[in-house]
C-alpha positions as CSV (number, residue, x, y, z in Angstrom):
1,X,-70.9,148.6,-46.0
2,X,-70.8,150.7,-42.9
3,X,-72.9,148.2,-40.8
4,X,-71.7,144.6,-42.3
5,X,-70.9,143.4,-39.0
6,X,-74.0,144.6,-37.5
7,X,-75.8,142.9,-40.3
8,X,-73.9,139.3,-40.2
9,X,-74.2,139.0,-36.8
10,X,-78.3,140.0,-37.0
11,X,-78.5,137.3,-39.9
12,X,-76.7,134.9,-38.3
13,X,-78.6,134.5,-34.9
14,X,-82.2,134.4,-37.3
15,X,-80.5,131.7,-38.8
16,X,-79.6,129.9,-36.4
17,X,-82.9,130.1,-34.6
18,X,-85.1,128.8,-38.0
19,X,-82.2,125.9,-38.6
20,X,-82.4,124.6,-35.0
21,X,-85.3,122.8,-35.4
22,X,-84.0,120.7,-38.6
23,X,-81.1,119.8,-36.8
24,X,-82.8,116.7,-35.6
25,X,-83.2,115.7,-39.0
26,X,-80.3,116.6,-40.3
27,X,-78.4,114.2,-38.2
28,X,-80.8,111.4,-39.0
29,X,-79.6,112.2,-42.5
30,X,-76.3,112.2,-41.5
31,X,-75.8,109.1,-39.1
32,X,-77.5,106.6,-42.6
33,X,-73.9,107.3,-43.8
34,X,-75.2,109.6,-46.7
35,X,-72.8,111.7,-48.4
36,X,-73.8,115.1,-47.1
37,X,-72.8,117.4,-50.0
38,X,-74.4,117.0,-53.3
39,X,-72.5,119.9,-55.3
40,X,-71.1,118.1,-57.7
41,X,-74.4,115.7,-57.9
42,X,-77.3,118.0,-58.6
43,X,-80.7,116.5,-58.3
44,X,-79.6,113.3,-56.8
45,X,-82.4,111.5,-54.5
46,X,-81.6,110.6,-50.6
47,X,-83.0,110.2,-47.8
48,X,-83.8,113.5,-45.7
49,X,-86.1,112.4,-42.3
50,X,-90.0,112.4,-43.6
51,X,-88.9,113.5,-47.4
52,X,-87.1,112.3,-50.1
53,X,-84.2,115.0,-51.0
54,X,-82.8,116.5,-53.9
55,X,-80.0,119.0,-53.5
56,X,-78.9,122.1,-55.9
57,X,-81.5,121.6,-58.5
58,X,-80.5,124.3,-61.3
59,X,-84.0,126.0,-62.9
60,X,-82.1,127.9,-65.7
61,X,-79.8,127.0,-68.5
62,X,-76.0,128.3,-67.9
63,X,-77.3,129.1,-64.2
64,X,-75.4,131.4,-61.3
65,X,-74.2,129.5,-58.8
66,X,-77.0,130.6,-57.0
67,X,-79.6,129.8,-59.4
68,X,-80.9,126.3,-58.1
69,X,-83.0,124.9,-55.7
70,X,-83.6,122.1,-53.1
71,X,-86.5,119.8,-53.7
72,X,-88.2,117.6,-50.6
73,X,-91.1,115.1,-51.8
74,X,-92.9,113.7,-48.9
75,X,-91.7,109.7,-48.3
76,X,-93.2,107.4,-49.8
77,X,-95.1,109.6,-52.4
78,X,-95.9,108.2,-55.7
79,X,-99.3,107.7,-55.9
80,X,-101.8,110.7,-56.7
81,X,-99.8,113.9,-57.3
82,X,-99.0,116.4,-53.8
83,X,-99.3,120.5,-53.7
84,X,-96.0,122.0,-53.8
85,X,-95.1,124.6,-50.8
86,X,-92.1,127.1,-53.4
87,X,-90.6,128.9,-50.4
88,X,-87.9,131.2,-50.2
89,X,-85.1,132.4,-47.8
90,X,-84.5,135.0,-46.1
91,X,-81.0,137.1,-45.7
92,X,-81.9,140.3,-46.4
93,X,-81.0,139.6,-49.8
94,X,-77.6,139.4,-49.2
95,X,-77.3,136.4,-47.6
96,X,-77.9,132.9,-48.9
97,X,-79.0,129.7,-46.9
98,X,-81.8,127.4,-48.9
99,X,-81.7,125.1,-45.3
100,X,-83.3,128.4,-43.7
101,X,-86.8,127.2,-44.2
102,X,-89.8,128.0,-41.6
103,X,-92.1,125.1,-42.8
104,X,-90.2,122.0,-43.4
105,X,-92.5,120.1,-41.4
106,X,-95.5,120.8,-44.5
107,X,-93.4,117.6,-46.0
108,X,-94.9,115.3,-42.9
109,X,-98.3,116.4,-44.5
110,X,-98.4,115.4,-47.9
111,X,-96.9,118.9,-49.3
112,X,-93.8,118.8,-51.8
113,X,-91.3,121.6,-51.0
114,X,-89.1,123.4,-53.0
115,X,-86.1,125.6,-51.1
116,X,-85.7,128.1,-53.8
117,X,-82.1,129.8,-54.1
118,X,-81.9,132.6,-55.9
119,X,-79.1,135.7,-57.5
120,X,-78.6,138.2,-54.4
121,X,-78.3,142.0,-54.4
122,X,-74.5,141.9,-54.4
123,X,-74.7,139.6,-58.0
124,X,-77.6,142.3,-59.3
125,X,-80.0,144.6,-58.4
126,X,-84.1,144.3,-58.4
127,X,-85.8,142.7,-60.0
128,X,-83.2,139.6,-60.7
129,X,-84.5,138.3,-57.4
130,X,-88.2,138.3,-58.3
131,X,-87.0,137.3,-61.9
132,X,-85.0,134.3,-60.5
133,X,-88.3,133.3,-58.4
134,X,-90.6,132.8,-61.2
135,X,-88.0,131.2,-63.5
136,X,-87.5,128.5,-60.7
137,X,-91.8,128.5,-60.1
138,X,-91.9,127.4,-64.3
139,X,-89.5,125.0,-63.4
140,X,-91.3,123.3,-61.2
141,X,-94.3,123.3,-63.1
142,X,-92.9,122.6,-66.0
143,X,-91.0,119.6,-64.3
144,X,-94.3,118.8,-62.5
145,X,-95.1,114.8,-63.7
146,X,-91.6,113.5,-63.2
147,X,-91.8,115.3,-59.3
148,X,-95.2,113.8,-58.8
149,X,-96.6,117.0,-58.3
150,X,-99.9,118.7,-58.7
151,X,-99.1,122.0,-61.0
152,X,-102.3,123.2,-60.4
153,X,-102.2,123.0,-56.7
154,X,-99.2,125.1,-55.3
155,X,-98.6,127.6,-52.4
156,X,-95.8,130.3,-52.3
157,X,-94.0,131.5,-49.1
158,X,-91.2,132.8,-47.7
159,X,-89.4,134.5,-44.2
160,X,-87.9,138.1,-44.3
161,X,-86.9,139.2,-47.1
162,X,-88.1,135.7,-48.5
163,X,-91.1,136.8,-47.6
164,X,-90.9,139.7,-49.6
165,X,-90.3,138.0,-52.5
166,X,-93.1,135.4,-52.1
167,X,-95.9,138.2,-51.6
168,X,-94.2,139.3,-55.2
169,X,-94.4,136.0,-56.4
170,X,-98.0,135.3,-55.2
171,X,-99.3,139.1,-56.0
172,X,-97.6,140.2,-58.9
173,X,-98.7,137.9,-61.2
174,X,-99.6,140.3,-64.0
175,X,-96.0,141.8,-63.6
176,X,-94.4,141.0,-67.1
177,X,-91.1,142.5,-66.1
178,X,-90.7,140.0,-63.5
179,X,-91.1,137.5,-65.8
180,X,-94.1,136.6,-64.6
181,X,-97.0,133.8,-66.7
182,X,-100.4,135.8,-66.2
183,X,-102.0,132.6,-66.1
184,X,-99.9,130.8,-63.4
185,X,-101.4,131.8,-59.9
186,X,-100.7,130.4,-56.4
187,X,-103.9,128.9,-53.8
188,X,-102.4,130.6,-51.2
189,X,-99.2,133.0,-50.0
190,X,-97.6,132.6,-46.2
191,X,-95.6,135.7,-45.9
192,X,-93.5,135.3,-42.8
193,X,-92.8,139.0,-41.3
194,X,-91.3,140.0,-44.9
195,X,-91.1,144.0,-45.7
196,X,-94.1,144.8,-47.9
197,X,-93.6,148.5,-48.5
198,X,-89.8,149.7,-49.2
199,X,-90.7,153.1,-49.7
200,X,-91.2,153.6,-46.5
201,X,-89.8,150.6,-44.2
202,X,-86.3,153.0,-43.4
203,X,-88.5,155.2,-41.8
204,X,-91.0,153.0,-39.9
205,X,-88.4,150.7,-38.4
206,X,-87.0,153.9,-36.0
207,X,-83.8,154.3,-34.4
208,X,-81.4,151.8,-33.6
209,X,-80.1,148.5,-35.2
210,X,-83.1,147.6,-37.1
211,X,-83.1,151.3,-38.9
212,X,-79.1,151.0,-39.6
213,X,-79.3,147.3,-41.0
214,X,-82.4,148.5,-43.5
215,X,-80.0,151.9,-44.4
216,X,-77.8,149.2,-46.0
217,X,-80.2,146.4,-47.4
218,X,-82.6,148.3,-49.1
219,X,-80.1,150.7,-51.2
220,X,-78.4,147.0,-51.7
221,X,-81.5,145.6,-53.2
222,X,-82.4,149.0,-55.6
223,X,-78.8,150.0,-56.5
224,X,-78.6,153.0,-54.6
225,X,-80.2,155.9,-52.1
226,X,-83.9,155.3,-51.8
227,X,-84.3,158.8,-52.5
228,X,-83.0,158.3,-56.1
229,X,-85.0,154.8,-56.4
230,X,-88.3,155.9,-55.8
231,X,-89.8,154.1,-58.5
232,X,-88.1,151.0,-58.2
233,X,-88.6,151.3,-54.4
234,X,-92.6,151.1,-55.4
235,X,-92.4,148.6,-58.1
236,X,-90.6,146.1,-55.6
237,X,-93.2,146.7,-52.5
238,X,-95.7,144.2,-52.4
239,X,-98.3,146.6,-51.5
240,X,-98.0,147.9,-55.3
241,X,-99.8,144.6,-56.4
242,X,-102.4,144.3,-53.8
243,X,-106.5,143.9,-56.0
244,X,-109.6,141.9,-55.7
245,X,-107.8,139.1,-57.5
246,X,-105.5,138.1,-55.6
247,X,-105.0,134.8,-53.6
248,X,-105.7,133.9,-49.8
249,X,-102.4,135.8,-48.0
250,X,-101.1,134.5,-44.5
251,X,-99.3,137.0,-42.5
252,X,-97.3,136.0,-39.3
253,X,-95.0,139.0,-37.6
254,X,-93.3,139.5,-34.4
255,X,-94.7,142.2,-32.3
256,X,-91.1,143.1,-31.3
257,X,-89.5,142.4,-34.9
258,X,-86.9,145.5,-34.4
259,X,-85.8,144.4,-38.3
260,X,-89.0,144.3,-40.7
261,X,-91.3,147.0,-38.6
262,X,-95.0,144.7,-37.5
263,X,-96.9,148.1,-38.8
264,X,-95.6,146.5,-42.5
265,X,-98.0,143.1,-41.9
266,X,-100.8,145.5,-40.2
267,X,-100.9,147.8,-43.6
268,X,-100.4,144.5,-45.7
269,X,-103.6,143.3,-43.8
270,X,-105.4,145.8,-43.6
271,X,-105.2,146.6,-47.7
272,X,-106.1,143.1,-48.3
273,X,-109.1,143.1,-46.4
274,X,-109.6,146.5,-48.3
275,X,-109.9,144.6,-51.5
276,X,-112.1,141.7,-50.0
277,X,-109.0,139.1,-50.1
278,X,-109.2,136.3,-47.6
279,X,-106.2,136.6,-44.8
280,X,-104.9,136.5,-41.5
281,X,-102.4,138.1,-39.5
282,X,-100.8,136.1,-36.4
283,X,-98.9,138.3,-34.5
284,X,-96.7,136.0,-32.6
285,X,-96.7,138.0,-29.5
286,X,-93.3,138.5,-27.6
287,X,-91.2,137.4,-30.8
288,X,-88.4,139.5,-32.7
289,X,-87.8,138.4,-36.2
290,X,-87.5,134.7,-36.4
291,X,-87.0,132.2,-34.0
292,X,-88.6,129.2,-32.8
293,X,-91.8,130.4,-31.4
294,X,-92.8,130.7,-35.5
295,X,-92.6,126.6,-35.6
296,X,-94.5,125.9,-32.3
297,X,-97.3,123.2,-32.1
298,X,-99.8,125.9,-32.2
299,X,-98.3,128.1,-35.0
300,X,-98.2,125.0,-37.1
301,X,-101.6,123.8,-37.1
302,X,-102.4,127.6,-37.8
303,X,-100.5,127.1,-40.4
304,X,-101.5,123.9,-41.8
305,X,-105.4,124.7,-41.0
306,X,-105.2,128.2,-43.2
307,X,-103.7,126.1,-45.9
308,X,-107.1,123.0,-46.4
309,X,-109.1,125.4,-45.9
310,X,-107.8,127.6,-48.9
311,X,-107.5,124.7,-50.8
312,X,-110.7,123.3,-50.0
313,X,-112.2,126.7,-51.1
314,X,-110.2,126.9,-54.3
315,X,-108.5,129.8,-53.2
């Protein structure tokens, strides 16, 4: 691809930015004298700061590589059964990282988390992604007693183009060709700055590097020119999926994301409150896509706050 550079090296500084606040913990992990890589040990327990960890979970029979998850159950847990937090990465979906997680700090309040990998545009096109999400969501519930989790009390989320697939996850739950159980349905979404209308997001970013990396991702994600994936283009834009019954939604965007354009969040918000659907939108002013003014004190008791109170409502 004509910008892959461009795109690795935009990819790779959001990473870095959403991983530098788990490198505290990390090297907790690392100086208990823990082996570090699991690969060949799926789903064994250790020790991970505030949560218990299990690494490269698979959540299909025969899976791709990429077809597992990372599970983190608060310490200590074993009494009464804790929401889960599924949450999935970003990368534009061509990049993988399940440590690129915006909310591991849900774990220091009683939330389960699950780090959700998942098949990315260069192994297939849309809709394996979304497809790979719900498989690894009936997983989870599925698997719910022996986790000690609640299956009737769990949040989706996501950053970028996790994001994306999280509003999918939470919004399209009547969706059958994503594989999706009508009768499985999230308490709440946090969508951090993920696209939410493809159809349009080339145009809306502008000029520049943010308008060259989405001339490569999105024809990544569909298979080809947008102009020849209209209809897949709408069927993967969260806005398609946006009624009266959908689940509380919160939004938090960069005012100077120059990747996923901040009018994508304000048309996002604006059709929820269309529809009468609780949400938010926090624009984190000053901030480009990612970084570590989306994990600051203030941000996280947004965060946390938006979260009892959906639950405390039902929904």
């Amino acid at each position: 691809m004509k910008n892959w550079m461009r795109i690795c090296q935009t990819l790779q500084t959001m990473s870095t930015a959403a991983l530098f606040s788990i490198a505290s913990v990390s090297g907790q992990t690392a100086a208990s004298g823990v082996p570090q890589n699991d690969a060949n040990n799926p789903g064994v327990a250790r020790l991970y700061g505030d949560a218990t960890l299990r690494k490269n979970i698979p959540y299909v029979t025969n899976p791709h590589p990429r077809q597992t998850l990372d599970l983190y159950l608060p310490k200590g847990a074993g009494g009464a059964p804790v929401p889960l937090v599924v949450w999935m990465h970003g990368g534009a979906w061509m990049l993988s990282n399940k440590d690129w997680n915006n909310v591991k700090y849900l774990v220091k309040h009683g939330y389960a988390l699950a780090s959700v990998d998942y098949r990315l545009s260069g192994d297939a096109v849309f809709p394996a992604q979304i497809k790979d999400c719900n498989a690894a969501l009936d997983f989870l519930l599925n698997k719910a007693a022996s986790y000690g989790i609640d299956p009737g009390k769990f949040i989706v989320g996501g950053a970028s183009a996790g994001g994306h697939l999280a509003l999918l996850l939470g919004l399209a739950r009547n969706e059958r060709t994503f594989d999706a159980d009508p009768a499985v349905r999230p308490f709440a979404i946090l969508d951090f700055f993920g696209p939410t209308d493809l159809t349009t997001i080339i145009d809306e970013v502008g000029h520049g590097h943010g308008r060259e990396v989405q001339e490569d991702v999105v024809p990544g994600l569909l298979g080809g020119p947008l102009i020849k994936h209209m209809d897949l283009a709408r069927s993967a834009s969260p806005l398609t999926y946006v009624d009266s019954g959908n689940p509380p939604v919160l939004i938090l965007h960069g005012d100077k994301d120059d990747v996923v354009p901040y009018s994508q969040s304000e048309r996002l918000h604006s059709r929820l409150d269309d529809v009468g659907i609780r949400n938010e939108l926090i624009t984190v002013r000053g901030a480009g896509h990612d970084g570590p003014m989306f994990e600051t004190p203030e941000i996280q008791e947004k965060v946390v706050s938006f979260l009892r109170e959906s639950a405390r409502r039902g929904r």
